[in-house]
MDAnalysis code that builds the backbone (N, CA, C; Angstrom):
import MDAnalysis as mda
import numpy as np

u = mda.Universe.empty(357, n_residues=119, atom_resindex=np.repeat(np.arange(119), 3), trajectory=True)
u.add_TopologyAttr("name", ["N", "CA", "C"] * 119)
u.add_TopologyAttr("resid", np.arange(1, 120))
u.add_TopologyAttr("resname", ["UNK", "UNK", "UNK", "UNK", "UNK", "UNK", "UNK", "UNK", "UNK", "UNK", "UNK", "UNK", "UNK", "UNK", "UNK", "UNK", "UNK", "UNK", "UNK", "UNK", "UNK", "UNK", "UNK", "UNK", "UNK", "UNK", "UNK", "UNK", "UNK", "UNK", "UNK", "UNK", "UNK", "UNK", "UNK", "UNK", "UNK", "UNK", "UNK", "UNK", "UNK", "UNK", "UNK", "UNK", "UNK", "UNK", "UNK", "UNK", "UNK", "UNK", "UNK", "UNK", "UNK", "UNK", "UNK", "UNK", "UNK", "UNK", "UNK", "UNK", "UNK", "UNK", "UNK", "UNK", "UNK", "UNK", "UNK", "UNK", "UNK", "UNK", "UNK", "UNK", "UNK", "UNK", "UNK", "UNK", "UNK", "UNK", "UNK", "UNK", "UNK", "UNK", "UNK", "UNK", "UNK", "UNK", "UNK", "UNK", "UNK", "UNK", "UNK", "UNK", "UNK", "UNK", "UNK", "UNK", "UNK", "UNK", "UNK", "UNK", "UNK", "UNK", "UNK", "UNK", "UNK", "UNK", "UNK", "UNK", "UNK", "UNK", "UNK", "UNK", "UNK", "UNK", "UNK", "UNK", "UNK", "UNK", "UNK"])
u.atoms.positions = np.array([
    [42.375, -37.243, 36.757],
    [43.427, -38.248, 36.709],
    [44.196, -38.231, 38.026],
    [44.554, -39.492, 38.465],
    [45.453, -39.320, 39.713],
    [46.459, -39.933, 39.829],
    [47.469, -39.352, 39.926],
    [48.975, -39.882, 40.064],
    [49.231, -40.248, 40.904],
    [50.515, -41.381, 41.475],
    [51.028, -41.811, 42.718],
    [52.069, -41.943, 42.347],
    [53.389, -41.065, 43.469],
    [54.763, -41.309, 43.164],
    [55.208, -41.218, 44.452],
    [56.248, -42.662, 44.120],
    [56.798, -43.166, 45.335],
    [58.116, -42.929, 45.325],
    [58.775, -42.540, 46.327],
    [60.324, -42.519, 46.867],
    [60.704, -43.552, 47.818],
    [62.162, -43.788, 48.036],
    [62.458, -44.161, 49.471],
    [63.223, -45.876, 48.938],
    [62.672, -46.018, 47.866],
    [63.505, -47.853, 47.900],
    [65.303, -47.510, 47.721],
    [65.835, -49.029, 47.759],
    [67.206, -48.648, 47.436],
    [67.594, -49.861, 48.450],
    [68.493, -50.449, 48.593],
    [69.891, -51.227, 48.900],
    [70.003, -51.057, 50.518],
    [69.638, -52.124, 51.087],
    [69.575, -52.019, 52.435],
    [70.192, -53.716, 52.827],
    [70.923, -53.482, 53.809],
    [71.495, -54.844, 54.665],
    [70.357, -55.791, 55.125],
    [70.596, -57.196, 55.564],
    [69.677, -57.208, 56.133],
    [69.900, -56.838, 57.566],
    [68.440, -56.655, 58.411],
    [68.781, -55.922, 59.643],
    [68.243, -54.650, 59.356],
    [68.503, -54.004, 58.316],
    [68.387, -52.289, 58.603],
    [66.984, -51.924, 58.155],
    [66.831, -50.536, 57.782],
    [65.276, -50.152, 57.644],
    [65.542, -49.787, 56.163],
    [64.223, -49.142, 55.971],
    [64.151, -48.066, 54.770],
    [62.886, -47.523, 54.850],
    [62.447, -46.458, 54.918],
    [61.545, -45.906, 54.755],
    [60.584, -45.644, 53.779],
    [59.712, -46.117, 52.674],
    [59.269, -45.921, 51.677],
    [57.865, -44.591, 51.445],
    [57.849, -43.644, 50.385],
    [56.754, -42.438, 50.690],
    [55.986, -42.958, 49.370],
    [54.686, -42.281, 49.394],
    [54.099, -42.014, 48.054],
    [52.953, -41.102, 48.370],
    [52.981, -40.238, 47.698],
    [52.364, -39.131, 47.271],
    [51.065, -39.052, 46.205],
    [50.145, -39.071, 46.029],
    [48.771, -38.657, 45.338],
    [48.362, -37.596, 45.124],
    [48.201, -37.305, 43.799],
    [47.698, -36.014, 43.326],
    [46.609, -36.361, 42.501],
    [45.928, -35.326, 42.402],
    [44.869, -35.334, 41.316],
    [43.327, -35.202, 42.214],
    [42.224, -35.699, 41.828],
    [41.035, -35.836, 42.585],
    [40.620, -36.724, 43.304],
    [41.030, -37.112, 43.943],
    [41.086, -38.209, 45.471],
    [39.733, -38.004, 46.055],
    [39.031, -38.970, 46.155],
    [37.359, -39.269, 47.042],
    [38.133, -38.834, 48.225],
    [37.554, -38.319, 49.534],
    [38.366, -38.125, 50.840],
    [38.217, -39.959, 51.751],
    [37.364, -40.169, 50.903],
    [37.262, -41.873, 52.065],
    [37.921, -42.736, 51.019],
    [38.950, -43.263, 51.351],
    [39.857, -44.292, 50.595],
    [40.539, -45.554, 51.301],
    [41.196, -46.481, 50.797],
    [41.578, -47.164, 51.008],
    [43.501, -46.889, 50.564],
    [44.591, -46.670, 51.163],
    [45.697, -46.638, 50.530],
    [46.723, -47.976, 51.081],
    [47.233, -48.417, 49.807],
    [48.120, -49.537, 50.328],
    [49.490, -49.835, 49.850],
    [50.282, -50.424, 50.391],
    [51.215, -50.903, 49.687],
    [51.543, -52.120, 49.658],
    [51.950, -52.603, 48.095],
    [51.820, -53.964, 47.288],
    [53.245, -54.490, 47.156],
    [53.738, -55.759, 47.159],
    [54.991, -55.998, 46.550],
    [55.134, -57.245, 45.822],
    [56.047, -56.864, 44.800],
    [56.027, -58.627, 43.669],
    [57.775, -58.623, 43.473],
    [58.005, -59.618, 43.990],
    [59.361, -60.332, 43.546],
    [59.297, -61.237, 43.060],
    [60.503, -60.947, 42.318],
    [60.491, -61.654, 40.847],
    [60.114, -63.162, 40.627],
    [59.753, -63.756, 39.723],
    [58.903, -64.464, 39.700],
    [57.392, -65.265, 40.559],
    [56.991, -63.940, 41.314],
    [56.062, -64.241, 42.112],
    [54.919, -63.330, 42.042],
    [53.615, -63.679, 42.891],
    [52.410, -62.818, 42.107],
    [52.448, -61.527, 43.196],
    [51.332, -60.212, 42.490],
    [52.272, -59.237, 43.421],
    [50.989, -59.693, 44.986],
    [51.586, -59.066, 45.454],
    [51.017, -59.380, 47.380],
    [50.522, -58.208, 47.782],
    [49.744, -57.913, 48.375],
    [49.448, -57.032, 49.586],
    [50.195, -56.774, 51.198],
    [50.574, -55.704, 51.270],
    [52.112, -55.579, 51.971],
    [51.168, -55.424, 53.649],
    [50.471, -53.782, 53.208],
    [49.881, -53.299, 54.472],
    [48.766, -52.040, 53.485],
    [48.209, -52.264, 54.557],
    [46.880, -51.272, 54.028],
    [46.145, -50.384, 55.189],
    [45.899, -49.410, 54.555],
    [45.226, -48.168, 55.643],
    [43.658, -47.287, 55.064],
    [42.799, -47.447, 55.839],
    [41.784, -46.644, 55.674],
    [41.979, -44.775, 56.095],
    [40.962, -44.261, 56.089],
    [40.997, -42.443, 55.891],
    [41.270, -42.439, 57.157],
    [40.217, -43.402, 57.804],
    [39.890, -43.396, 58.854],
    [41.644, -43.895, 60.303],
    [41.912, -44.551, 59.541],
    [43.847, -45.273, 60.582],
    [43.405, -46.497, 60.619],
    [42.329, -47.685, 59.951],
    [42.224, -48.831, 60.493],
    [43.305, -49.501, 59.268],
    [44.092, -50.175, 60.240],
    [45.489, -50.850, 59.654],
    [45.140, -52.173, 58.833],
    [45.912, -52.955, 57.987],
    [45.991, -54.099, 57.997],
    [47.226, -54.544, 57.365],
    [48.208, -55.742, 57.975],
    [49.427, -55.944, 57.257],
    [49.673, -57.807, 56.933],
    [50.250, -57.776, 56.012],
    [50.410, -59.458, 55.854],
    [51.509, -59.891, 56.815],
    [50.863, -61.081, 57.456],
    [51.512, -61.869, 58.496],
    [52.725, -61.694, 58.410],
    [53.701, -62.204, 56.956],
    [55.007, -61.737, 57.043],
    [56.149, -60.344, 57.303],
    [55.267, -59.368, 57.846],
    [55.403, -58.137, 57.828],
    [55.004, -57.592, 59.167],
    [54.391, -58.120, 60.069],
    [53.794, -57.623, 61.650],
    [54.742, -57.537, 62.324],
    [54.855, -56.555, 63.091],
    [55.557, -56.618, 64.268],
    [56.988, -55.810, 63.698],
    [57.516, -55.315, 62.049],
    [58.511, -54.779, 61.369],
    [58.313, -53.836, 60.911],
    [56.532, -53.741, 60.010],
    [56.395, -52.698, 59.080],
    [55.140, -51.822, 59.739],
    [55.422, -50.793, 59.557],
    [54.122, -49.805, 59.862],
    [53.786, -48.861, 58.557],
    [52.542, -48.746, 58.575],
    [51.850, -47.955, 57.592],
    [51.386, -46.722, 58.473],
    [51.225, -45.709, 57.757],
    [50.810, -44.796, 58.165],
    [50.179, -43.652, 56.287],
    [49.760, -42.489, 57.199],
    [49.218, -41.379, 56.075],
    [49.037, -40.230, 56.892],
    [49.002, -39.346, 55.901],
    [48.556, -38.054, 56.099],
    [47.551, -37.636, 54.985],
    [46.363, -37.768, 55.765],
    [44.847, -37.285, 54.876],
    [44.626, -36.434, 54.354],
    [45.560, -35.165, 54.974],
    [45.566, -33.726, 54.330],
    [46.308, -33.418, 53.433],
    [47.806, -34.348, 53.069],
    [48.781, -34.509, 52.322],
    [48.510, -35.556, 51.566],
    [47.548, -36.280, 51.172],
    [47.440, -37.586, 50.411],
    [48.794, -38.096, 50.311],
    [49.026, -38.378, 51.382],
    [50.426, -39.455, 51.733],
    [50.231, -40.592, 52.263],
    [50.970, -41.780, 51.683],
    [50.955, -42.635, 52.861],
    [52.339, -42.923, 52.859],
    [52.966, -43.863, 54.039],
    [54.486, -44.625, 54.179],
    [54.543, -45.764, 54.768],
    [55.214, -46.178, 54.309],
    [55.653, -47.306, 54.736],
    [57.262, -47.750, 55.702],
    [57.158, -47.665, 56.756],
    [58.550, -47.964, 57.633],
    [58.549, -49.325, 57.933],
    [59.650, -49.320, 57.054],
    [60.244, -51.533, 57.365],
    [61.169, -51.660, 58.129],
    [61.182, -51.685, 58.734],
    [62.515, -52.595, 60.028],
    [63.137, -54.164, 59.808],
    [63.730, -54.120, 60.444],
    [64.330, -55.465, 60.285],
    [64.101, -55.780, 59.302],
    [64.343, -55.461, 58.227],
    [64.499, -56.246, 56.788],
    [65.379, -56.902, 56.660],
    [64.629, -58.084, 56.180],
    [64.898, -59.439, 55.348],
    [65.231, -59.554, 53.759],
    [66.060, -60.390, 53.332],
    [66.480, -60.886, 51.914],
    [65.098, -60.984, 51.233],
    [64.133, -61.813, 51.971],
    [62.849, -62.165, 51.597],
    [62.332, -60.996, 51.009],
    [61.958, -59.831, 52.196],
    [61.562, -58.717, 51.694],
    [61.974, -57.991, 50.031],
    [63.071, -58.527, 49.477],
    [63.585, -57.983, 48.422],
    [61.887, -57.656, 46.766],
    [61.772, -56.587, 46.748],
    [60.666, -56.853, 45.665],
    [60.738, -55.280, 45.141],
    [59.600, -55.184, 44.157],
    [59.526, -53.835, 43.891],
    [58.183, -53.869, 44.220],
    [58.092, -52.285, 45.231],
    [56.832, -51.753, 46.396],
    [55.766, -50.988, 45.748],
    [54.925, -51.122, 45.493],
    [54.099, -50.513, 44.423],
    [52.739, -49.706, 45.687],
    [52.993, -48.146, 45.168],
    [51.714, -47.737, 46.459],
    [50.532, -47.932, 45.561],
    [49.340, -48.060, 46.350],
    [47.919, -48.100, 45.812],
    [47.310, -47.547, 46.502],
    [45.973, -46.770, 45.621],
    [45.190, -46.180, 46.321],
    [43.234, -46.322, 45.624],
    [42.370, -46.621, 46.416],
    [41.279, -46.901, 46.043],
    [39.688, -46.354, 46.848],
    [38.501, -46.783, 46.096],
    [38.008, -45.845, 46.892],
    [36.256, -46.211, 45.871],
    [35.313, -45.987, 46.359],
    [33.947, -46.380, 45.959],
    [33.415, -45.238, 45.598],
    [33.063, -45.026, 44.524],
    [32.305, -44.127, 43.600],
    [30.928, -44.536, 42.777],
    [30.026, -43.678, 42.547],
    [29.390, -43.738, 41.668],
    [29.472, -44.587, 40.679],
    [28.900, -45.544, 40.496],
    [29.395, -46.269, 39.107],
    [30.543, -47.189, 39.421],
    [30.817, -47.628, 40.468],
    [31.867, -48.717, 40.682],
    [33.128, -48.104, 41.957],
    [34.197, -48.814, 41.191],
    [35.491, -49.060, 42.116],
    [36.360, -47.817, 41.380],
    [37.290, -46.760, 42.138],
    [38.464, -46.112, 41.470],
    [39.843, -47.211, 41.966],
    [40.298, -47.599, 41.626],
    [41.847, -47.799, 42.182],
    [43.201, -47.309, 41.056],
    [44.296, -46.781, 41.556],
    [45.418, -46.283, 40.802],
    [46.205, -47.227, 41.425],
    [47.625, -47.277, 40.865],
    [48.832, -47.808, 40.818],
    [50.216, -46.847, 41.340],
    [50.938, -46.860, 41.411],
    [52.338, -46.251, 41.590],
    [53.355, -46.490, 40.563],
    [54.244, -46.171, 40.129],
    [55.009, -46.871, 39.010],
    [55.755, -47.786, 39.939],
    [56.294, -47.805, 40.807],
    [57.091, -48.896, 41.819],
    [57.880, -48.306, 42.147],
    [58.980, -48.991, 43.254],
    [60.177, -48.588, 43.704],
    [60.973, -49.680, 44.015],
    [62.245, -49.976, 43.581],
    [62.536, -51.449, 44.414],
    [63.068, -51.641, 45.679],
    [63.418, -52.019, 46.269],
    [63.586, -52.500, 47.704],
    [64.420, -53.812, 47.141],
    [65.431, -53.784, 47.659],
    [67.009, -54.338, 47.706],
    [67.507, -55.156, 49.000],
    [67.075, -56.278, 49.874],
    [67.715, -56.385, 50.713],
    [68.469, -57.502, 50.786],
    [70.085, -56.964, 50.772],
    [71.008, -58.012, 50.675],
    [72.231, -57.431, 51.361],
    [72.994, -58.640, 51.638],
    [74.661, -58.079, 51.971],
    [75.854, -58.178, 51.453],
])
């Protein structure tokens, strides 16, 4: 079984940062895919930014040039650093993590975190 628990949301201006973590435990393939997702409210959830084992990045247009992804392979970590946050940005950040096995697809969930940006 594999868990994902995320820290780091909370009440930010716009303008300022927040740092978001999530953590994986359990039996993790070492070649994965880890990402982070976001859905505000009444909207479908999105793909934020995403990272291979390997560091190959990918982030949604609305997010370049603000947010960086990163991990630690040895720590089954990944993070997320948002800058300049926007009102827009406001959602709850859900980490994901996935990966090709025997017999199909693994992917897990995070329980969420919300992300608050207002003044």
């Amino acid at each position: 079984q594999v868990q994902l628990v995320e820290s780091g949301g909370g009440l930010v201006q716009p303008g300022g940062s927040l740092r978001l973590s999530c953590a994986a435990s359990g039996t993790i393939y070492s070649t994965n895919s880890m990402a982070w997702y976001r859905q505000a409210p009444g909207k479908e959830r999105e793909l934020v930014a995403s990272i291979t084992t390997n560091g190959l990045t990918n982030y949604v247009a609305s997010v370049k040039g603000r947010f960086t992804i990163s991990r630690d392979n040895a720590k089954n970590t990944v993070d997320l650093q948002m800058n300049s946050l926007k009102p827009e940005d406001t959602a709850v950040y859900y980490c994901h993590v996935k990966w090709l096995q025997i017999g199909g697809r693994a992917a897990y969930w995070g329980q969420g975190t919300q992300v608050t940006v207002s003044s």
